[in-house]
C-alpha positions in Angstrom: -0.8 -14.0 -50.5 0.8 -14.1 -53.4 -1.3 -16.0 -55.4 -4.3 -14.0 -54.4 -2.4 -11.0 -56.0 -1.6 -13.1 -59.1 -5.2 -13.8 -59.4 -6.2 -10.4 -59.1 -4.4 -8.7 -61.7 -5.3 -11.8 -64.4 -9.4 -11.0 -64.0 -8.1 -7.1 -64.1 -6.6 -7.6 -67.6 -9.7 -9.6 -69.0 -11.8 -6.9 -67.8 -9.5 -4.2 -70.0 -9.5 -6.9 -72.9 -13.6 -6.9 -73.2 -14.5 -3.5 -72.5 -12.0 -0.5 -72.2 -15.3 1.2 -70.6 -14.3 -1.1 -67.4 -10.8 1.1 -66.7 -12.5 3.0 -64.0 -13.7 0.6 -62.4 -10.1 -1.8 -62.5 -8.6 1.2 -61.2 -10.6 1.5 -58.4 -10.1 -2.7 -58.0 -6.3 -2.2 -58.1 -6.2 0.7 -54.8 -8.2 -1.5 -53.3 -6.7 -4.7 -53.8 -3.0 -2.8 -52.8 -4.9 -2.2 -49.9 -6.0 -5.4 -48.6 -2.1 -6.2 -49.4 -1.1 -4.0 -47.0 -3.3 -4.3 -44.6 -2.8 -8.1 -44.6 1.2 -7.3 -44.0 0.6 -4.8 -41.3 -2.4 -7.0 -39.5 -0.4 -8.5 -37.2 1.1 -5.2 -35.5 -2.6 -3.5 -35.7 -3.7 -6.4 -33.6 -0.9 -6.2 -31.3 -1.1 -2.3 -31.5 -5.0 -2.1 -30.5 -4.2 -5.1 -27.8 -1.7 -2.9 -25.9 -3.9 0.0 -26.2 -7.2 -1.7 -24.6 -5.2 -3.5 -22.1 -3.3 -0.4 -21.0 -7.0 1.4 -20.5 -8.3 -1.5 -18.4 -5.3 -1.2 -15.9 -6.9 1.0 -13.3 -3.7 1.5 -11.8 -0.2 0.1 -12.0 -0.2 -2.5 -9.3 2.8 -3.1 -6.7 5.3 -5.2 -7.6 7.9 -5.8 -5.5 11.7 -5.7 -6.2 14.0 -8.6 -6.2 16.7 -6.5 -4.5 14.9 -6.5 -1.3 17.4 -3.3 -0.3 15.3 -1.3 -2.6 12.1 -1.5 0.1 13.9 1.0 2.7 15.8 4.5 3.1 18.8 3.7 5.5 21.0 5.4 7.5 24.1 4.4 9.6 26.9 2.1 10.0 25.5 -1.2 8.4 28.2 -3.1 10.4 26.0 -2.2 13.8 24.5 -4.8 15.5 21.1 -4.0 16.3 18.5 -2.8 13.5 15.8 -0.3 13.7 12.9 -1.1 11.2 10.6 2.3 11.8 7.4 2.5 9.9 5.6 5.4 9.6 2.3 6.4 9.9 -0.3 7.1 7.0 -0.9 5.5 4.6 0.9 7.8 2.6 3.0 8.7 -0.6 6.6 9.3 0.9 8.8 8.1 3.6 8.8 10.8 6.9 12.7 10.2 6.6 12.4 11.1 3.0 10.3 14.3 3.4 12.1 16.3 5.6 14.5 13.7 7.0 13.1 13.9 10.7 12.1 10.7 12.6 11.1 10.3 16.2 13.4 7.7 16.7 16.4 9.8 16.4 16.2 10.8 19.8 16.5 7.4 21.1 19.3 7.1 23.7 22.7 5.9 21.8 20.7 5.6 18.5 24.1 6.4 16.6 24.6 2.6 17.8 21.8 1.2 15.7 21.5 0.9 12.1 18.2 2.7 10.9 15.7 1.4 8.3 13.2 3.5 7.1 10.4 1.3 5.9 8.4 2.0 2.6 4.4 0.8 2.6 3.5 -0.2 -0.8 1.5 3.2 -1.4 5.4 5.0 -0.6 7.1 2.4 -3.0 4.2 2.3 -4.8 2.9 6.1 -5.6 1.0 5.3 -8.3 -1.8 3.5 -5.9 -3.1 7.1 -5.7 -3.5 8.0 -9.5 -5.9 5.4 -9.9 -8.2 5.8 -13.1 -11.9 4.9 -12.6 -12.3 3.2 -9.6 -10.2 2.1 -6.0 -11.9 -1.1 -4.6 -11.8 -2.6 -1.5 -10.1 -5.8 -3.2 -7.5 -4.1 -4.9 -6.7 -2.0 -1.1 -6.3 -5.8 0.5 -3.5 -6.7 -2.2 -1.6 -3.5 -1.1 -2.3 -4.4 2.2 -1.1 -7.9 2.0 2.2 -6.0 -0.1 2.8 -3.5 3.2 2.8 -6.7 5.1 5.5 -8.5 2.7 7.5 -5.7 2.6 7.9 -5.8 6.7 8.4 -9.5 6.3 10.7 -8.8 4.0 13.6 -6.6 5.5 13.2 -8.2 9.1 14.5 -11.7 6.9 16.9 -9.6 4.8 18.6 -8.7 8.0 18.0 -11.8 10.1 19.6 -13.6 7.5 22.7 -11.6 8.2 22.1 -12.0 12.0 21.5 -8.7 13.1 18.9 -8.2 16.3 16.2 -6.3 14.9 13.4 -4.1 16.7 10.5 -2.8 14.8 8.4 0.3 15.6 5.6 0.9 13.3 2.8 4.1 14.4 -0.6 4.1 13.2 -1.4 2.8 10.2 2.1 0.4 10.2 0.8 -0.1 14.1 -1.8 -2.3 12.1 0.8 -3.2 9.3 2.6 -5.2 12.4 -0.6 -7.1 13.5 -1.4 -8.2 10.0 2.2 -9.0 9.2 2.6 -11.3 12.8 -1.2 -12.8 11.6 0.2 -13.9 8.4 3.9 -14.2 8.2 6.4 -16.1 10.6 7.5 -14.0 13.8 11.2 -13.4 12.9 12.2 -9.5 14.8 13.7 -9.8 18.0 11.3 -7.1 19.6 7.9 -5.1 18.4 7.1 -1.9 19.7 3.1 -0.7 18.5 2.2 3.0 19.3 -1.2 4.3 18.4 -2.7 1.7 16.7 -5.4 -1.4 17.6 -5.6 -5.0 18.2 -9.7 -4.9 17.2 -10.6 -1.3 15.1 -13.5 0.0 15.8 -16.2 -1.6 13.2 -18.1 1.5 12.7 -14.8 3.7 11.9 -14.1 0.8 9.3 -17.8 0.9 8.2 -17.2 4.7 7.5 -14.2 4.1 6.0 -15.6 2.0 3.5 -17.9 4.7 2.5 -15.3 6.8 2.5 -16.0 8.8 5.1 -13.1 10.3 7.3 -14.2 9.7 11.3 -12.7 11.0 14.8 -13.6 9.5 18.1 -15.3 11.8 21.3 -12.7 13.2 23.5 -11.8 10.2 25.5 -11.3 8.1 22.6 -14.2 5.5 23.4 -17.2 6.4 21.1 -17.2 7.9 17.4 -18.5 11.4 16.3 -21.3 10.8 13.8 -19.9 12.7 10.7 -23.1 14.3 9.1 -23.2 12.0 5.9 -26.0 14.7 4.2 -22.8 17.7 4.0 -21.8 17.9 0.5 -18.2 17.4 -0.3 -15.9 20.7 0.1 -16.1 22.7 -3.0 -12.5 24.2 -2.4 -11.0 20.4 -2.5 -9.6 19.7 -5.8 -9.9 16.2 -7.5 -6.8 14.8 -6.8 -7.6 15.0 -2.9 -10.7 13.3 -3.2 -8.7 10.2 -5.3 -6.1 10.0 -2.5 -8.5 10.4 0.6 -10.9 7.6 -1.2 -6.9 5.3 -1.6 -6.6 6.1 1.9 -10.1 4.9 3.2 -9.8 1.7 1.9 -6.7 1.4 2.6 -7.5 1.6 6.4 -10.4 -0.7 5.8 -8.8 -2.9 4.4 -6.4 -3.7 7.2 -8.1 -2.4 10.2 -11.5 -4.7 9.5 -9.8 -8.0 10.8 -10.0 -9.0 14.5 -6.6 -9.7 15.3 -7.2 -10.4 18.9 -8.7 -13.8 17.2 -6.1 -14.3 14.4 -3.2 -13.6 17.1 -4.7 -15.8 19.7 -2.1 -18.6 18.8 1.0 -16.6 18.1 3.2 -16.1 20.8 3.2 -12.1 21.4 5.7 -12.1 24.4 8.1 -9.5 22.7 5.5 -7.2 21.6 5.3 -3.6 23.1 2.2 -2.2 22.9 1.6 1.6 23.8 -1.7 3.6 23.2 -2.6 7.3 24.5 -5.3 7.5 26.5 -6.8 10.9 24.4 -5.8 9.4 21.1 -9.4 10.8 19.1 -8.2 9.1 15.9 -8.0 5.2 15.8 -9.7 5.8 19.5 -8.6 4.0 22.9 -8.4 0.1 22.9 -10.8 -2.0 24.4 -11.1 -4.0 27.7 -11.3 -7.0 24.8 -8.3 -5.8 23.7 -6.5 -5.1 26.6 -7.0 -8.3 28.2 -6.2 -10.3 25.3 -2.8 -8.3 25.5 -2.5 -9.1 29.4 -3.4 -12.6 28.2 -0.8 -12.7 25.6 1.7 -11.3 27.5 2.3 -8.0 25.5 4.0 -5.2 27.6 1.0 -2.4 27.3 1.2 1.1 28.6 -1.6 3.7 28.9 -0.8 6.8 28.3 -2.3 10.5 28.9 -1.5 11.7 25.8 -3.1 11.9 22.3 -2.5 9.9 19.0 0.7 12.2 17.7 2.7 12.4 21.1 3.2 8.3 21.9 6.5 8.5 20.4 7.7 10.8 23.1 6.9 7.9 25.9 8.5 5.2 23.9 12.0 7.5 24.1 11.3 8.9 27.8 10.6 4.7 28.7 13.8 3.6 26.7 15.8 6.1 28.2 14.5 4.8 32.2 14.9 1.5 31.4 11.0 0.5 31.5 11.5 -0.5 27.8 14.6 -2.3 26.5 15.6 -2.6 23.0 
């Protein structure tokens, strides 16, 4: 670089030497030449300047990674020296732990539940928030890698604590009533017990086919059939932006993990300590099956009916833990 300089400033002074006319113009050479000097200093951090930039604009979103303290996927409560774990998983998906919102859960009225230690499990949207300030676009791809994440975090913190050989009983609703199928399809068995309310073994292919167009269904009253939406209605002119984004997250979410048949992925896992409990008005993943329920039967699974809808299942679990129909 040097040299280049060197060489610069020897033609400059010939220039002055044969025509003093030419200072204007060796003047103009000089700034420019500085210039180039500069520049050819400060190249490197441009390039690494402009990199950053254009690789921070093609991040759609910040995607999950998950922590190597594995305590940091849960919100507990209790006496950690209990013997018996309760890994609850909420609903959604959403952007915050129940436990975290308003500190209620279900659970709590669980006969001696002061005797169990209590997990509160994060999905990867509640560890995760940022899955629903995604930029430009929320695909179907990128909804199967938080998916599988949901899945690792379960497999996760039933590990974490069977490592340190506590008993451990997981109840997931809803959407982590499918988080527990997909984690059983792809991860080893290692909870002592399962209990599934409101959820599905086989969703129903045209409330994921909705989904995927983002389109937010509800089944008939009875649970067995879909209400066509009416696809023509224009969006709601009073929704802001922001709900749009998360309701489109949401969508594919669902899609994403309700559009496997896990009454075929299941079919050689041994499902003996699964509870599975359904309501027989539940309008909004609807009412399993005769597929479904006999590949339960088949399976083993302890399955209750109930006449209730999709919110009210947790109240069944408690009243059939506290007579002894359901042991934890």
């Amino acid at each position: 670089m040097f040299a280049k300089y060197l060489n610069v400033k020897i033609l400059l002074f010939i220039l002055i030497m044969k025509n003093s006319s030419c200072l204007s113009v060796v003047l103009s050479v000089i700034v420019f030449s500085i210039s180039l000097v500069a520049c050819e200093d400060q190249g490197n951090h441009l390039d690494v300047k402009i990199s950053e930039e254009l690789n921070e604009q093609s991040v759609n979103y910040a995607p999950t990674i998950l922590p190597a303290d594995t305590t940091q996927l849960w919100i507990s409560e209790g006496d950690i020296k209990r013997d018996t774990v309760l890994i609850l998983g909420d609903g959604g998906p959403k952007n915050q732990i129940d436990y975290e919102f308003n500190g209620k859960i279900g659970m709590a009225y669980l006969p001696n539940f002061k005797n169990y230690y209590n997990v509160n499990l994060h999905q990867a949207t509640t560890y995760n928030r940022d899955i629903f300030n995604w930029k430009d676009q929320f695909t179907l791809e990128m909804a199967e890698k938080e998916t599988a994440n949901s899945a690792e975090i379960l497999y996760r913190a039933i590990k974490y604590f069977k490592d340190r050989n506590k008993y451990v009983v997981v109840v997931g609703h809803s959407y982590s009533a499918f988080i527990i199928p997909n984690y059983l399809a792809n991860h080893p068995s290692l909870a002592d017990k399962y209990i599934i309310t409101g959820g599905r073994f086989k969703a129903d292919s045209l409330q994921t086919a909705y989904q995927l167009k983002d389109i937010n269904t509800q089944f008939e009253e009875g649970g067995k059939a879909i209400s066509i939406p009416d696809e023509t209605r224009p969006p709601n002119p009073n929704r802001t932006k922001k709900y749009f984004q998360i309701r489109t997250a949401k969508n594919l979410l669902k899609a994403a993990i309700g559009q496997f048949d896990y009454t075929q992925l299941l079919a050689n896992k041994d499902l003996s300590n699964v509870v599975f409990l359904y309501g027989k008005e539940d309008r909004n993943v609807g009412v399993p099956t005769q597929l479904e329920l006999d590949f339960l039967e088949l399976k083993g699974v302890q399955t209750y009916g109930v006449q209730t809808d999709h919110y009210n299942i947790w109240k069944h679990v408690i009243d059939s833990v506290k007579a002894g129909t359901i042991k934890l």
